[in-house]
MITI-812870 format. One record per atom (N, C-alpha, C): residue in one letter; atom name; x, y, z. Coordinates in pm, 1 decimal, padded with zeros to 6 digits. Atoms other than C-alpha are relative to their C-alpha. Layout:
N
{rest=A, atom=CA, u=X, v=Y, w=Z}
...
END
This chain:
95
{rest=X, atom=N, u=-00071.2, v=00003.4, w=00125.8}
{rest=X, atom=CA, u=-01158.7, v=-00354.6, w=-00052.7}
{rest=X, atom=C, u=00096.6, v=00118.2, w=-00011.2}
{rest=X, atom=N, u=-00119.6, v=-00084.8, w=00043.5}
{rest=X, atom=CA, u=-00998.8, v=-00021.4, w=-00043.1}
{rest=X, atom=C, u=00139.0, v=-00006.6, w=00097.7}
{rest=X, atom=N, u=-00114.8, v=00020.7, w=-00095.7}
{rest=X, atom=CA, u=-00783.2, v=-00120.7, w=00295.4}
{rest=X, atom=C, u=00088.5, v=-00092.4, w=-00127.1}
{rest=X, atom=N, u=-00071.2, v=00093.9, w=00123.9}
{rest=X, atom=CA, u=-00619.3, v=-00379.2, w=00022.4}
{rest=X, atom=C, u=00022.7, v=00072.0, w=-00083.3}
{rest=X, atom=N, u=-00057.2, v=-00109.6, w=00127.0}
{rest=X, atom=CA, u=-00607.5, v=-00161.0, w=-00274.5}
{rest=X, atom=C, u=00130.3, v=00127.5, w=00053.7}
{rest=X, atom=N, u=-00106.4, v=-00090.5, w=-00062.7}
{rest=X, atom=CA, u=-00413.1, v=00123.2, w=-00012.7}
{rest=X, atom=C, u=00095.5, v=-00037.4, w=00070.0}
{rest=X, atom=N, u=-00138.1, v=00034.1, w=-00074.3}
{rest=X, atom=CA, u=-00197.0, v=-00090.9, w=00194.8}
{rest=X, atom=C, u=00061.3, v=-00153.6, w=-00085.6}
{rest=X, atom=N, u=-00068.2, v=00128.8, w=00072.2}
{rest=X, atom=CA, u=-00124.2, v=-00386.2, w=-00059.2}
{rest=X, atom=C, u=00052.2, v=00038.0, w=-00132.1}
{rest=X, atom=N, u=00007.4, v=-00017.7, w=00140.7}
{rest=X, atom=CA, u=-00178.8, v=-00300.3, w=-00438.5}
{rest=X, atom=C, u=00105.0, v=00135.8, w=-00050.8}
{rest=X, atom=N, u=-00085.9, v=-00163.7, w=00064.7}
{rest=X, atom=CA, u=-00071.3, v=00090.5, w=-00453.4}
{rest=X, atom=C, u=00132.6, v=00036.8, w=00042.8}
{rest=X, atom=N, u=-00139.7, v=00008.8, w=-00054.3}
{rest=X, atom=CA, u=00257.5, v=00082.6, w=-00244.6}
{rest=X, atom=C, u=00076.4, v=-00115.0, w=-00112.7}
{rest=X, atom=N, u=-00069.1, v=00100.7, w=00130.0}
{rest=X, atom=CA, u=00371.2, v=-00215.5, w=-00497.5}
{rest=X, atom=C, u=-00009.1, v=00115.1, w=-00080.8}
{rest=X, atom=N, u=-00052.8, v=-00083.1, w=00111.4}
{rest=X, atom=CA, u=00279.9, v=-00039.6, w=-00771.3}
{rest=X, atom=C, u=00048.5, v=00103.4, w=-00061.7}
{rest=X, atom=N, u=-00036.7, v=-00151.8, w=00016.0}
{rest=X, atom=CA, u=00388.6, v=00350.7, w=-00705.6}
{rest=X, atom=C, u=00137.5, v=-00044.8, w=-00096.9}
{rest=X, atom=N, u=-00063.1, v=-00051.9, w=00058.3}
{rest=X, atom=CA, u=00705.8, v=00282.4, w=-00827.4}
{rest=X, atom=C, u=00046.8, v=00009.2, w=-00114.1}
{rest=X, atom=N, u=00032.3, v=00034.6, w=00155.0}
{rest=X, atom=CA, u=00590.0, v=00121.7, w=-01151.7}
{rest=X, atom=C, u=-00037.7, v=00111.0, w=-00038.1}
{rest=X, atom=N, u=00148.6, v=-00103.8, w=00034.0}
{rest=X, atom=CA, u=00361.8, v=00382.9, w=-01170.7}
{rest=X, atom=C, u=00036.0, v=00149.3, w=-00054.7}
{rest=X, atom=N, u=-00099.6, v=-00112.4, w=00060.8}
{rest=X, atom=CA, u=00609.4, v=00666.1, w=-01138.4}
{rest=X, atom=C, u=00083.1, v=-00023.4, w=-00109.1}
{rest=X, atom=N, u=-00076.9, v=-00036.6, w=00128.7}
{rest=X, atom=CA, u=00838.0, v=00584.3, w=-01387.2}
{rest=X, atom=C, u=-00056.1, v=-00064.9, w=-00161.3}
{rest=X, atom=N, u=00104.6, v=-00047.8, w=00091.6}
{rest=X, atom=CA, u=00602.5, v=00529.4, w=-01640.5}
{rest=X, atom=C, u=-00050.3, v=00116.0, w=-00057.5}
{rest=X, atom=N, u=00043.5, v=-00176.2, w=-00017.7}
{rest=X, atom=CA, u=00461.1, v=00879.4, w=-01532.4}
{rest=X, atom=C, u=00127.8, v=00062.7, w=-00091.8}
{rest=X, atom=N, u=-00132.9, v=-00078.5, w=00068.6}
{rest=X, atom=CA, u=00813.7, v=00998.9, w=-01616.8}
{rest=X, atom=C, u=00057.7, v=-00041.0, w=-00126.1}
{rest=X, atom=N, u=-00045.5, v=00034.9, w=00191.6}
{rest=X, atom=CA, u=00898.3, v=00765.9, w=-01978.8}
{rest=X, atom=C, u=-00108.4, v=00076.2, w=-00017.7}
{rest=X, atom=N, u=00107.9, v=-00098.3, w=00070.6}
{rest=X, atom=CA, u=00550.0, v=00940.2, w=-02052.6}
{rest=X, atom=C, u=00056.6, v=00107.5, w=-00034.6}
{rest=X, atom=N, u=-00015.8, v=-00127.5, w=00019.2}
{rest=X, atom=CA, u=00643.5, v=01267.8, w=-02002.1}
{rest=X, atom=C, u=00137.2, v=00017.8, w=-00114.8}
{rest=X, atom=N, u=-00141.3, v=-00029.9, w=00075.9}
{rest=X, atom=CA, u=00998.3, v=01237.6, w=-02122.4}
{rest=X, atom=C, u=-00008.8, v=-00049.8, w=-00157.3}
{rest=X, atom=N, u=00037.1, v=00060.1, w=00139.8}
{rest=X, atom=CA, u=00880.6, v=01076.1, w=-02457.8}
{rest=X, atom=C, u=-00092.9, v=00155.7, w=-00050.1}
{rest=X, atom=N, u=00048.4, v=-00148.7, w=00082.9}
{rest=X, atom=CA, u=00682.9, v=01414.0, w=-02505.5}
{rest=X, atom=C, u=00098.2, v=00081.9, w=00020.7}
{rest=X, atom=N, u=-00077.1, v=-00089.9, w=00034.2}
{rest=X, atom=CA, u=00937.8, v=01610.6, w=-02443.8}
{rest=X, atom=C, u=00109.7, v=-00013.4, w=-00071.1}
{rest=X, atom=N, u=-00149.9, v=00028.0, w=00149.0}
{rest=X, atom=CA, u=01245.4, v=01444.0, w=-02669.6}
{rest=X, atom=C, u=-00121.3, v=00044.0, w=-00102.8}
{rest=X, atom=N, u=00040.5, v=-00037.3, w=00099.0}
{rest=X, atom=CA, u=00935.2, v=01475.2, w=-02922.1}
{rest=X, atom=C, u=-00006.0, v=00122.2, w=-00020.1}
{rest=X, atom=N, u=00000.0, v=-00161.6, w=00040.5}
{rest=X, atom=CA, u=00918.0, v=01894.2, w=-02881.7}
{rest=X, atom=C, u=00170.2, v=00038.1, w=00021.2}
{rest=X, atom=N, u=-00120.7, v=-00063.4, w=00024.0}
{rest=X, atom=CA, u=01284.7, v=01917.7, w=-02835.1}
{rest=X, atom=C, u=00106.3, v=-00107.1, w=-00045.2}
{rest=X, atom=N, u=-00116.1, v=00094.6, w=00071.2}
{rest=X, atom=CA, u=01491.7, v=01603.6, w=-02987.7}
{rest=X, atom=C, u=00052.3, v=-00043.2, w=00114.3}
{rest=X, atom=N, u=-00084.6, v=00053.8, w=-00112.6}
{rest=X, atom=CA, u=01692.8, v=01321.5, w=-02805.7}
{rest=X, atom=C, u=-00059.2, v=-00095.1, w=-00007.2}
{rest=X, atom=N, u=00090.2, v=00157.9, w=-00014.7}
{rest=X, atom=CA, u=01623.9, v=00990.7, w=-02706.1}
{rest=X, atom=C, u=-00071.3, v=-00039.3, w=00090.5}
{rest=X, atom=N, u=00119.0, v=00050.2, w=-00084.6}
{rest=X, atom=CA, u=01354.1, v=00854.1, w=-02572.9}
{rest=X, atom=C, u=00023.4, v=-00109.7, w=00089.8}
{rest=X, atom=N, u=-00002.3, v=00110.3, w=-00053.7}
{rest=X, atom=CA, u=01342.2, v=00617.7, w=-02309.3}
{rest=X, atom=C, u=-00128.7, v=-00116.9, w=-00046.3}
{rest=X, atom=N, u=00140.8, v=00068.2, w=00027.3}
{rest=X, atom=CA, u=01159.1, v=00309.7, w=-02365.4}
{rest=X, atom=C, u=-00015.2, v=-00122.6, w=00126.8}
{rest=X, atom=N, u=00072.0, v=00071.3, w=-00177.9}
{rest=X, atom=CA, u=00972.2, v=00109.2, w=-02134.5}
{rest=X, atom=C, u=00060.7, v=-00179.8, w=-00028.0}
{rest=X, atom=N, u=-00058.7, v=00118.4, w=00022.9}
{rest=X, atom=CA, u=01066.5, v=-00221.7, w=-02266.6}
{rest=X, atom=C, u=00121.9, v=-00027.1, w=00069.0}
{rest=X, atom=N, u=-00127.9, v=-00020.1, w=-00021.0}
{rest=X, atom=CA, u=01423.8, v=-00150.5, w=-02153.8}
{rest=X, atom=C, u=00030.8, v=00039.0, w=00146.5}
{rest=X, atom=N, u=-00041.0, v=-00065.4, w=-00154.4}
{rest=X, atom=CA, u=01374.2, v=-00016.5, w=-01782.1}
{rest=X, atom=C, u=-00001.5, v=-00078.4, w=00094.5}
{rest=X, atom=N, u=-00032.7, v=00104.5, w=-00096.9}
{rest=X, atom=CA, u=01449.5, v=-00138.2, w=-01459.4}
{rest=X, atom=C, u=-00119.4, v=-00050.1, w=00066.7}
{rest=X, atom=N, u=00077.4, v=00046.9, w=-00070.8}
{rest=X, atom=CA, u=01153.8, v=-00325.2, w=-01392.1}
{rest=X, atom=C, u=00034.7, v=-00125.1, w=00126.8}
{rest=X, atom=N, u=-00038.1, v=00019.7, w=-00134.0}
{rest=X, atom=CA, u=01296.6, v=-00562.9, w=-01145.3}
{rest=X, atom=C, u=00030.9, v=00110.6, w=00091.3}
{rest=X, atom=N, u=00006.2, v=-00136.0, w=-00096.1}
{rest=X, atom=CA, u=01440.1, v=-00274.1, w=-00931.6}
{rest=X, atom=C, u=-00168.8, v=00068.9, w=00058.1}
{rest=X, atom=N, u=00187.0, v=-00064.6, w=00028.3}
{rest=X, atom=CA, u=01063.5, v=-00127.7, w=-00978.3}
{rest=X, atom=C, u=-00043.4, v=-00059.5, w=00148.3}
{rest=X, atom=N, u=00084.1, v=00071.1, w=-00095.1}
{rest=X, atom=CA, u=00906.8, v=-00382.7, w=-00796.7}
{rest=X, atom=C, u=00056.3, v=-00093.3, w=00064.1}
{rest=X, atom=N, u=-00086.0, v=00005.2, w=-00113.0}
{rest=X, atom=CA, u=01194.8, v=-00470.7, w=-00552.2}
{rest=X, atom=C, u=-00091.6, v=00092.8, w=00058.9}
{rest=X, atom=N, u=00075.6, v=-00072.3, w=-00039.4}
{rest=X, atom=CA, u=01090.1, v=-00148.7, w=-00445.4}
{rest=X, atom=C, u=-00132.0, v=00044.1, w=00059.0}
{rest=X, atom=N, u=00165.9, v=00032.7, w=-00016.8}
{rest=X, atom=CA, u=00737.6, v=-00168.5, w=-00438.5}
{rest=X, atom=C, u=-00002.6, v=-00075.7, w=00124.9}
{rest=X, atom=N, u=-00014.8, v=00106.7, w=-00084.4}
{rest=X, atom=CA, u=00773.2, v=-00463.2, w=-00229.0}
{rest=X, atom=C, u=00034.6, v=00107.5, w=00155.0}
{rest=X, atom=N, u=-00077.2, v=-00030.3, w=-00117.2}
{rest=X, atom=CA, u=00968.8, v=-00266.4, w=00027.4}
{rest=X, atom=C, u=-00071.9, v=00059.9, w=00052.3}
{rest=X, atom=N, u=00092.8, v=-00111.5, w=-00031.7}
{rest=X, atom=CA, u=00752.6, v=00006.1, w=00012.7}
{rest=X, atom=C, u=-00142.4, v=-00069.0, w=00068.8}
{rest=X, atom=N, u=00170.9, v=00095.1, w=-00024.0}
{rest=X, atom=CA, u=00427.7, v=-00220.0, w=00051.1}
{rest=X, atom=C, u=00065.5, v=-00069.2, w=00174.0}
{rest=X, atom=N, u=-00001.6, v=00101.1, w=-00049.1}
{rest=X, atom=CA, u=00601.2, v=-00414.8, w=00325.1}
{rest=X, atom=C, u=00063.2, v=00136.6, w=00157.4}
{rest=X, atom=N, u=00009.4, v=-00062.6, w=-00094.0}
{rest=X, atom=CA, u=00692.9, v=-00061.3, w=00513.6}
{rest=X, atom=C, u=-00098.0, v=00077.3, w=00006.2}
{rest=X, atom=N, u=00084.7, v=-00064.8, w=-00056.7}
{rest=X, atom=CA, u=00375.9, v=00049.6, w=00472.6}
{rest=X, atom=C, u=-00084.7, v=-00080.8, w=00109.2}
{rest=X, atom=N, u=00078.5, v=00113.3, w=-00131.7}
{rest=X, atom=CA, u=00208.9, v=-00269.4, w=00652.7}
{rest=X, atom=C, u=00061.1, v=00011.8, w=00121.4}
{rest=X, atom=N, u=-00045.4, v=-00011.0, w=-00121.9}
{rest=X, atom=CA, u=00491.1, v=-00245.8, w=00934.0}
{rest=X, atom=C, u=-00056.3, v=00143.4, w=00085.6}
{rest=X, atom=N, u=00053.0, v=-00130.6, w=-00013.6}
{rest=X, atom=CA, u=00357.1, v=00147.0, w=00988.2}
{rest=X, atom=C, u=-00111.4, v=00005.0, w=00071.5}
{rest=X, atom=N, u=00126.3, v=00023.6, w=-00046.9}
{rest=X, atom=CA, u=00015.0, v=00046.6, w=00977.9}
{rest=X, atom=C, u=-00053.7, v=-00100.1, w=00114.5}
{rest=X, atom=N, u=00028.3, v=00073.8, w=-00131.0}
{rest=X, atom=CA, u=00035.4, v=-00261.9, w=01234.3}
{rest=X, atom=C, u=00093.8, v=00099.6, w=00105.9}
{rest=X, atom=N, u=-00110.4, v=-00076.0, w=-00142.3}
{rest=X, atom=CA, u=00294.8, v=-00010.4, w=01490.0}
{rest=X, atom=C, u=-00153.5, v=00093.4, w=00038.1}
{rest=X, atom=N, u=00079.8, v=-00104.3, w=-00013.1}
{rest=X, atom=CA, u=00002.8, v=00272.9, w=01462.5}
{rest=X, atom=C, u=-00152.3, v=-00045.7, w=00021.9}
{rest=X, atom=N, u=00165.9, v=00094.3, w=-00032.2}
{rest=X, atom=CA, u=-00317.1, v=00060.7, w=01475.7}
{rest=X, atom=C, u=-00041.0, v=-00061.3, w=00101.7}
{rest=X, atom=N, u=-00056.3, v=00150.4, w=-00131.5}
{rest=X, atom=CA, u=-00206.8, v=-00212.2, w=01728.7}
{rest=X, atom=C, u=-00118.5, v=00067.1, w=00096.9}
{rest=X, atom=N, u=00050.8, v=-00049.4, w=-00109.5}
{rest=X, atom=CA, u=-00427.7, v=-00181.4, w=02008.6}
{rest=X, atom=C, u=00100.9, v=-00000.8, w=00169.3}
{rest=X, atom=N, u=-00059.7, v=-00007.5, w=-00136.4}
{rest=X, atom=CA, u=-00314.5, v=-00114.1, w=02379.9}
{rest=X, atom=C, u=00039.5, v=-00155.3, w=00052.1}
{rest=X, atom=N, u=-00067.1, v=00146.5, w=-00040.8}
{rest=X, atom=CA, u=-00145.4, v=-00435.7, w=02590.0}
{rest=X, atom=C, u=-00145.2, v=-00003.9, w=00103.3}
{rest=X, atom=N, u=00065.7, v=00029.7, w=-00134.9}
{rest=X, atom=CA, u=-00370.6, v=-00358.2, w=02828.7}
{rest=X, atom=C, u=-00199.5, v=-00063.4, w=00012.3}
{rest=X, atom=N, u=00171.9, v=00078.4, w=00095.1}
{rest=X, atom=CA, u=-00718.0, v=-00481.7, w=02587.3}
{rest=X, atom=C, u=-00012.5, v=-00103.8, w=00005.9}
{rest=X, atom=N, u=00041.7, v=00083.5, w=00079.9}
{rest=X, atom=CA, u=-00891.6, v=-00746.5, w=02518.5}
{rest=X, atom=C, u=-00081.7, v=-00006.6, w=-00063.1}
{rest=X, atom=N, u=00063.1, v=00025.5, w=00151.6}
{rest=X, atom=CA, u=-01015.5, v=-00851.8, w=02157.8}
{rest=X, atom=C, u=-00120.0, v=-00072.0, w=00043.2}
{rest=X, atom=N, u=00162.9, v=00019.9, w=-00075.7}
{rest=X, atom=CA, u=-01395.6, v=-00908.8, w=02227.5}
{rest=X, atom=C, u=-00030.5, v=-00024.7, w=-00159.5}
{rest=X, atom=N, u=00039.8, v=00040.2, w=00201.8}
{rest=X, atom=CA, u=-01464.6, v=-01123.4, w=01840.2}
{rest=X, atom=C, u=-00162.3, v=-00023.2, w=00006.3}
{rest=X, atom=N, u=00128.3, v=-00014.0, w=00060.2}
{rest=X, atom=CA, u=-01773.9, v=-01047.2, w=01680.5}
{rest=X, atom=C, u=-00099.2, v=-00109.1, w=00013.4}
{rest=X, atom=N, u=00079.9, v=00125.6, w=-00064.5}
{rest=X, atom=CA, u=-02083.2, v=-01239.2, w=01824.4}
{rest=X, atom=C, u=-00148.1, v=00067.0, w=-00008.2}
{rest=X, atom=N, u=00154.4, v=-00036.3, w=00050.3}
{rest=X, atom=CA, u=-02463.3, v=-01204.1, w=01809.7}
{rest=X, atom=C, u=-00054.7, v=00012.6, w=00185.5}
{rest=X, atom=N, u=00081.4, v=-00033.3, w=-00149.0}
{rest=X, atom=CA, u=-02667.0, v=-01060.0, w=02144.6}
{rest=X, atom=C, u=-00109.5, v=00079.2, w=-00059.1}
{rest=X, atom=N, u=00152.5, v=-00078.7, w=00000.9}
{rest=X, atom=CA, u=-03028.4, v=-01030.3, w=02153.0}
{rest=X, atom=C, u=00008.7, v=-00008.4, w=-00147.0}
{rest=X, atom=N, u=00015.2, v=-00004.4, w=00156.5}
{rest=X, atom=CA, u=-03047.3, v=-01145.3, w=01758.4}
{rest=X, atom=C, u=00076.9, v=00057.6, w=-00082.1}
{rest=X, atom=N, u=-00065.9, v=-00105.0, w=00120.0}
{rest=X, atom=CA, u=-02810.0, v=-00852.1, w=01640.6}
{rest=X, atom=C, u=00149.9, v=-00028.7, w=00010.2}
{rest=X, atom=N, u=-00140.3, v=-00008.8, w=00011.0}
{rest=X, atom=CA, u=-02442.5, v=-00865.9, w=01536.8}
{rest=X, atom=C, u=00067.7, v=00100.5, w=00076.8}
{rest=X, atom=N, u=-00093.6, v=-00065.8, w=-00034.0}
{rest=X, atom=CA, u=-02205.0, v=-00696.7, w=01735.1}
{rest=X, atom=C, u=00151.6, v=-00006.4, w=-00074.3}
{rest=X, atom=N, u=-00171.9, v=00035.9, w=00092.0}
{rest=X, atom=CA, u=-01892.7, v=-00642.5, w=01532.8}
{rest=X, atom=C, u=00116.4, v=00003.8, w=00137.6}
{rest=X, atom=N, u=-00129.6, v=00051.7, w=-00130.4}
{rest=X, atom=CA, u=-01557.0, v=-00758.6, w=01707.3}
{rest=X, atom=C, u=00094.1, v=00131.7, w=00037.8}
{rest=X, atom=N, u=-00058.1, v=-00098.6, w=-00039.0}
{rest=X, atom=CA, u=-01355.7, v=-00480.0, w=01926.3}
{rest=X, atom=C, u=00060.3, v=00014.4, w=00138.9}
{rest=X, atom=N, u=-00111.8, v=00008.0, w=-00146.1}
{rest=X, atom=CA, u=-01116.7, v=-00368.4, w=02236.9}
{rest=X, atom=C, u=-00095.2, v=00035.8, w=00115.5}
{rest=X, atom=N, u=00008.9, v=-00007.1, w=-00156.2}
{rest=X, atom=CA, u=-01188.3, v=-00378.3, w=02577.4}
{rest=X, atom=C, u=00051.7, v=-00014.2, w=00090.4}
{rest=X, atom=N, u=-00087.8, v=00031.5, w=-00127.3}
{rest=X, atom=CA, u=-01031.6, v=-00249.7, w=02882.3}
{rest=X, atom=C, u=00013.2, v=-00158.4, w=00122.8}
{rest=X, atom=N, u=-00007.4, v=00074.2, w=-00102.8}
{rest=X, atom=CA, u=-00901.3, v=-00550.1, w=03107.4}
{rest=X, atom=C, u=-00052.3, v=00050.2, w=00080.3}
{rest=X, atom=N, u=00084.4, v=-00003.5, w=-00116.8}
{rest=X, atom=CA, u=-01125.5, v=-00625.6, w=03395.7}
{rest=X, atom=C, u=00092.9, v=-00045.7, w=00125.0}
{rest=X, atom=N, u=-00027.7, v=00060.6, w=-00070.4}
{rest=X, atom=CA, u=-00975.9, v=-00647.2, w=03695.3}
{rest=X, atom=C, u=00012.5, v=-00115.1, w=00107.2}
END
């Protein structure tokens, strides 16, 4: 669940997330020093989550370049020996 929440959910939503963060702040500070407030109703939420998107979609490219296993493996999928689960994983080609 948290691989999904860190490479799907939170890259979308940072850049909702930030400028939120920032109408927040900036709404307290026109209130201690005058001016206008931004309001959220009014902001570029398309753009937002364009963004997001991009972001989400270069963090997955990142994470499959850096993860990938070697050419030279093979994917050995999760199977039962001697009663117990072996979870699925790489193994050097046999010659």
């Amino acid at each position: 669940m948290s691989r999904i929440l860190l490479t799907y959910i939170v890259p979308l939503l940072m850049p909702a997330m930030a400028y939120v963060a920032w109408a927040w702040y900036r709404q307290g500070y026109v209130a201690r020093h005058g001016g206008a407030a931004p309001k959220l109703e009014q902001g570029p939420w398309p753009l937002l989550f364009f963004l997001g998107a991009v972001f989400a979609l270069a963090v997955l490219g990142t994470t499959a370049l850096i993860r990938g296993g070697s050419p030279d493996e093979t994917y050995v999928p999760p199977h039962l020996e001697n009663g117990e689960l072996v979870p699925g994983h790489l193994e050097p080609k046999k010659p």
